[in-house]
N, C-alpha and C positions, 0 to 999 in steps of 0.2 A: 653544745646544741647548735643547729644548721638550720634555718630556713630550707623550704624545699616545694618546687615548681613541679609537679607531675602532670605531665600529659596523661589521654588516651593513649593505650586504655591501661595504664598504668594507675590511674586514678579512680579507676574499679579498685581496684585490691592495696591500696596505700605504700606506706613506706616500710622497709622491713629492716630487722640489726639478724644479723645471722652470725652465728659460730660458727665455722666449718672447716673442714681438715682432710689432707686426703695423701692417701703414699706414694712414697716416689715409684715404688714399684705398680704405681696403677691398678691395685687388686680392684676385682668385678665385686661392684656393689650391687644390692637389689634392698626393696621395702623404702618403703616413702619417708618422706620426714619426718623425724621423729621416730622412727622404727627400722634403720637404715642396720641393714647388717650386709658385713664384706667376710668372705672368705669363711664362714663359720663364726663370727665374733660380733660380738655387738660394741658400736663407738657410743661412747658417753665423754663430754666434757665441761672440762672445771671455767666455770662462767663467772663475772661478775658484770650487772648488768642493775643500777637504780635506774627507774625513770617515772617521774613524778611529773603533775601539773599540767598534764599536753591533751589534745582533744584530738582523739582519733577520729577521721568522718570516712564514711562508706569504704567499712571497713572487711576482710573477707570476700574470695572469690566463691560464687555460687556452688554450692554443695562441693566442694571442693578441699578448699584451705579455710580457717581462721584467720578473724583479725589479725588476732597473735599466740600462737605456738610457743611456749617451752619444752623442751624437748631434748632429753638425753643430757642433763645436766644435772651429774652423778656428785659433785663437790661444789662448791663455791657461793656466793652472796648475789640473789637475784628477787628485787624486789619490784611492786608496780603500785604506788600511791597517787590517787586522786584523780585518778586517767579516767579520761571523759571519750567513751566509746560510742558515737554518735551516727545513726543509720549504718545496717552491715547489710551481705551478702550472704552472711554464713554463721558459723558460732563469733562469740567476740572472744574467746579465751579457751584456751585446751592445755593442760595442762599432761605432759605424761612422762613416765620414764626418769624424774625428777625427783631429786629431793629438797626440801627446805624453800621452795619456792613460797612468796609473799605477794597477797595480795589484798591490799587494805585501803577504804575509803574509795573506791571507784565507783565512775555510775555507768549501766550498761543501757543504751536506747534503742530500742525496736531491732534486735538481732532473730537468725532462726535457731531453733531451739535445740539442743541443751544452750541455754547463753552463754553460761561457763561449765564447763565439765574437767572433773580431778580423775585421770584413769587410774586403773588397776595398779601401773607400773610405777605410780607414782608414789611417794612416803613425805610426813611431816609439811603436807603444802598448808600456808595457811589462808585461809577466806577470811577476812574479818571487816564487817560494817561497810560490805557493798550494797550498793541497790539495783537492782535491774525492771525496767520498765519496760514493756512489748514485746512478750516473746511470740514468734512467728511458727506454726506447723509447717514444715516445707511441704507439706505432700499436699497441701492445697495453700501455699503461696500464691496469694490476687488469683484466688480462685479456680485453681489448677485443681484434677483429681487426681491422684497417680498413687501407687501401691507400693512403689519403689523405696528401700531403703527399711522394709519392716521384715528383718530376718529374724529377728528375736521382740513378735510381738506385744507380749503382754512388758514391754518397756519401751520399744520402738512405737508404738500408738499414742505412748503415754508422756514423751518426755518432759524435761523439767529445765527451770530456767538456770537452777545451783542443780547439778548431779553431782554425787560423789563417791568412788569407786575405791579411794586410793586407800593408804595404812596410813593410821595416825594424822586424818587432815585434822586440822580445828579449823571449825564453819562455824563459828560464832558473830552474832548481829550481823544475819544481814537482812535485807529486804526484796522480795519480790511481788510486784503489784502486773495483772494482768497481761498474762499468760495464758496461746489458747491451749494448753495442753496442764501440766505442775506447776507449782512454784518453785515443789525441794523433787530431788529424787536419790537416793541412796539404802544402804543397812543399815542407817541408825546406828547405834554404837551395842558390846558388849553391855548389859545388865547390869549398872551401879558406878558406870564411869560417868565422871563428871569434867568438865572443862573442855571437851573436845568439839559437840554438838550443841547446843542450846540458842537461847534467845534470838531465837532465827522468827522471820512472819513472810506468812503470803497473805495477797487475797485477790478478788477478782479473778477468777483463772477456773480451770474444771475442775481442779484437784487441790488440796495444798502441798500432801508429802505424799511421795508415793514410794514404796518397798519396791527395790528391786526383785521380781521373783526370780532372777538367775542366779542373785550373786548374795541373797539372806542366807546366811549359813551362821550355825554353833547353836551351843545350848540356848542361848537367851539373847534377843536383842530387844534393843529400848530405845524409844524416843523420846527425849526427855528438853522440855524446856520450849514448843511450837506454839504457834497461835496462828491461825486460821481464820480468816473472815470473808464471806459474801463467796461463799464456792458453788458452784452451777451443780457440781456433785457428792465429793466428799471432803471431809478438812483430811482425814488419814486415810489412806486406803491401803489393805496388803492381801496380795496373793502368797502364800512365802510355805517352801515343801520342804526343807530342808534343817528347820528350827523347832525348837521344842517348844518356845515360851516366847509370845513378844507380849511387850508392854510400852503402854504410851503414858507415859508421866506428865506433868505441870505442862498441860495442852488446856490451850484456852480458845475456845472456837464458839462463831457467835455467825447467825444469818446463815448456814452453810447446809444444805439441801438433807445430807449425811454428817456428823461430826464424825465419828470414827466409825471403820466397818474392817474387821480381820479374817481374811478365810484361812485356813490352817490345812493342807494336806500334809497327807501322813504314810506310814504304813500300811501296808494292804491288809485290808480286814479278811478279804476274799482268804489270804492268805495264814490269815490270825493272828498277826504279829499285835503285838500291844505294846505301846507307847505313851507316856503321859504329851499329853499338849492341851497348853491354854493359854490364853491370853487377858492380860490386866489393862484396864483403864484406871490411874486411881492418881489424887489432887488432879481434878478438873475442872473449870469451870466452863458449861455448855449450855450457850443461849440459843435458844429457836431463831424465835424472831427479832431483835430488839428495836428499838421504837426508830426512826428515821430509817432505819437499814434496809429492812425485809418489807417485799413486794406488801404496799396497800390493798385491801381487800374489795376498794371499788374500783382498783385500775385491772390493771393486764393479770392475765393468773401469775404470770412469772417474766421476769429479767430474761433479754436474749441474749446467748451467748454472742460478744462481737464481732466482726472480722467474719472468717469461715471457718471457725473453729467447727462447727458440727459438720461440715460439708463431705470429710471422711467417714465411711460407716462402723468404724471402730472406737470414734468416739463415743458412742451408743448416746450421744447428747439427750434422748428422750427415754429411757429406760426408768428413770426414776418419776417419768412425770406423773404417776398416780399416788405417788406418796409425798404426805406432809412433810413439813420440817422434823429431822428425825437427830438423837443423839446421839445413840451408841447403836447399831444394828447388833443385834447379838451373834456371834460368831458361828460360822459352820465349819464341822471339822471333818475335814473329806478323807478320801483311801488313796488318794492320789491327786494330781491339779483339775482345774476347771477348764470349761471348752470356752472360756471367753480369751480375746478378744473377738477370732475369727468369725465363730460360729453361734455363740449367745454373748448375752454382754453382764459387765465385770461382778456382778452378784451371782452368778451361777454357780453352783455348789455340785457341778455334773457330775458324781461320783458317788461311788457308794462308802457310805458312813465310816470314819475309824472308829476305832472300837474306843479307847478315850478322848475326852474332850471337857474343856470347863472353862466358863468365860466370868471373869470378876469382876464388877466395878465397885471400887471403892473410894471412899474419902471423895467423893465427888460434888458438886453444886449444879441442879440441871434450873433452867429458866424461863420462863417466857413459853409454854407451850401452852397450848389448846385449840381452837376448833378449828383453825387456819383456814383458807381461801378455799372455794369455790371446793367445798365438800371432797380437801384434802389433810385428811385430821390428822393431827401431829402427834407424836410422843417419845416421852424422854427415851425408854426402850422399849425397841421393837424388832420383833422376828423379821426371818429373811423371806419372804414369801418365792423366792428361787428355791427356796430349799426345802426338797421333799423330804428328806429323813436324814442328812446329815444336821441332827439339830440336839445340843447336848445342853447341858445342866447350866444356868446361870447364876451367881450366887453377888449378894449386891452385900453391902454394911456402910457405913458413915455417909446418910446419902441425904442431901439438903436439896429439896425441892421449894422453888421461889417462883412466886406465879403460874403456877403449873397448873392447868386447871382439873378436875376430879375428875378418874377415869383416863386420862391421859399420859401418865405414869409411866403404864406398860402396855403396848398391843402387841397379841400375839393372834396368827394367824390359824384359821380354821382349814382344816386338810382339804385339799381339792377331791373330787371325786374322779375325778381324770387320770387322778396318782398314782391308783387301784386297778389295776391290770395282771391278769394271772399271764403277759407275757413278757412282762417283767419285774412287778411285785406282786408276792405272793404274799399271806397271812400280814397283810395290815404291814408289809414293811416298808414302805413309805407315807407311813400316817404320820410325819414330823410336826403336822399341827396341831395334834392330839398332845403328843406327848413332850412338848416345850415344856420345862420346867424351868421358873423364875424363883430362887430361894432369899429370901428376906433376913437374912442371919442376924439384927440384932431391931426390925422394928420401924427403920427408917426409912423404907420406900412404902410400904402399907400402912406405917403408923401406927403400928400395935403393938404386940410384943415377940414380934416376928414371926414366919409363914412361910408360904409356898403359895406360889401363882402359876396356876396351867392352863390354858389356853382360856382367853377373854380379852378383855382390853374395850378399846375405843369406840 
């Protein structure tokens, strides 16, 4: 270790350890760091590189570089324990092209956002028991508006302070608090893997986890092991066309405007194709409001997002402001993806219906709802009021309601008349208000000896 004096403007973008190599024959390199390929080949090298205990300050040149880059280091021992990354310019951490890279016990303060991101090319990084405080939207950094940088919106609107892209990361314990955009952002893992993803939390922030909708692919993916609190909009949210089945397991989310909302596109119905798809919520425990958290009902209607978080119009920051504290939105399963972020925002179910569809919540505990602020009524589940007819079968079981007050259970929305258009629905096929179906399969959400619930509610 070296003591080190950095002038301007070298003290923008801090101090760096580089690996680098190059042939004597001079061959023409092109692609930026971390993605450098000469002559047809891609360089990767064997690195060893601990560095522990040190505080990075003003770190990262603006939209540019990261703090600190890993990067094409295909072999070797490369760890970063307890590194204190303090005010940046840019992400504080990028990992890509890498494997076995480590990153445990660091704090990340007010960077822009992804804070840390694992790409694609990356395999076996590990995240474990970081915290990240402040994540920044560049595109209204101190206020700026600018459009720039959102080629692949419904995730470039959205990003997250932990995104994760790569094979085999383990993201286990970490923390993200107050972010104006996610806390997590990736696929979740395969359906019944355990040790990779879990005992992760956000809160304060617009989102807690958010689905990649470019990069969710295979039969089944799961989230398993989040906890979400005090979110402006959803604790889970996923757009995702390429998946048969997601499921959000041992999610504990409490204060959060939406607890979980899945849209599901599919196969083209137009077409006829059929395909099963559904999604599961089951062991959850989902609070409304709980007592010190959630907005008081003689102050303000609602918590302002802070900073400029809403200042872009893709954040859709007010889109939910007419609904209560809600748990589970029940799922729309489309014929293809939705027009949000661009042109509606991220509840739009713009598409015509798939032909399968079913959404489960099970083994779950909902809490704390009823008549909420300023004649915005809450309930544990509730229809997508976006959604004219991609609206399919809901089936509930093991389902513990605490403090919930009667009638607030389930709302489900009444068909608009606007829906009804012989110039683009005919014969009642956009009546998805009508025909919401909520199935009670053993008794525990109606308290009987189980039923069916179509359209009523709150």
């Amino acid at each position: 270790t070296s003591p080190a004096a950095c002038g301007a403007p070298a003290e923008e973008f801090g101090a760096s350890i580089s690996v680098a190599g190059y042939d004597e024959d001079y061959v023409l390199c092109s692609g930026g760091f971390g993605d450098q390929v000469c002559n047809g080949y891609s360089r990767s090298y064997s690195a060893t590189a601990h560095v522990s205990d040190v505080e990075v300050r003003y770190f990262g040149q603006n939209n540019i570089r990261p703090g600190l880059e890993v990067a094409a280091v295909g072999a070797g021992s490369v760890s970063f324990d307890r590194v204190s990354f303090n005010r940046g310019y840019y992400f504080a951490v990028s990992v890509e092209r890498s494997r076995g890279v480590a990153l445990r016990g660091n704090l990340f303060y007010r960077s822009h956002l992804p804070t840390l991101t694992v790409g694609s090319g990356a395999s076996e990084t590990v995240v474990e028991g970081n915290l990240a405080v402040v994540g920044i939207f560049w595109n209204t950094h101190r206020g700026a508006y600018q459009g720039k940088g959102i080629n692949l919106p419904k995730r470039d609107a959205m990003p997250a302070m932990f995104y994760d892209a790569g094979a085999e990361t383990r993201m286990v314990g970490n923390r993200a608090a107050g972010s104006e955009r996610a806390g997590f952002g990736g696929t979740g893992v395969a359906c019944g893997v355990r040790g990779l993803w879990e005992d992760n939390e956000a809160h304060s922030a617009l989102a807690g986890f958010w689905f990649d909708h470019y990069r969710t692919r295979g039969a089944c993916r799961e989230l398993h092991g989040f906890t979400a609190w005090r979110m402006w909009e959803y604790g889970v949210y996923g757009e995702v066309t390429g998946v048969g089945r997601v499921s959000v397991s041992r999610f504990r989310s409490s204060d959060n405007k939406v607890g979980a909302m899945i849209l599901m596109g599919g196969p083209s119905s137009l077409g006829h194709v059929r395909r099963e798809l559904d999604t599961n919520v089951t062991d959850a425990l989902i609070v409304g409001r709980s007592a010190g958290n959630g907005p008081a009902c003689d102050g303000p209607a609602s918590d302002k997002p802070g900073l400029h978080a809403c200042k872009f119009f893709m954040a859709w920051c007010g889109h939910l402001n007419g609904v209560g504290s809600t748990g589970v939105i029940i799922s729309s399963f489309m014929g293809g993806g939705n027009m949000a972020p661009k042109i509606k925002p991220w509840t739009d179910a713009g598409s015509y219906p798939a032909i399968y569809g079913r959404t489960d919540v099970a083994h779950t505990t909902f809490a704390d709802f009823g008549a909420g602020c300023n004649g915005r009524s809450e309930a544990a589940i509730r229809g997508n009021a976006a959604a004219a007819d991609a609206r399919h079968p809901t089936h509930t079981s093991a389902i513990e309601m605490v403090r919930v007050a009667a009638g607030h259970e389930v709302n489900l929305y009444s068909p608009k008349a606007a829906w009804v258009n012989q110039a683009d629905c005919i014969d009642m096929d956009c009546d998805g208000g009508r025909n919401t179906l909520v199935r009670d399969e053993d008794g525990t959400l109606l308290l009987g000896g189980g039923g069916a619930l179509s359209r009523g509610g709150c």
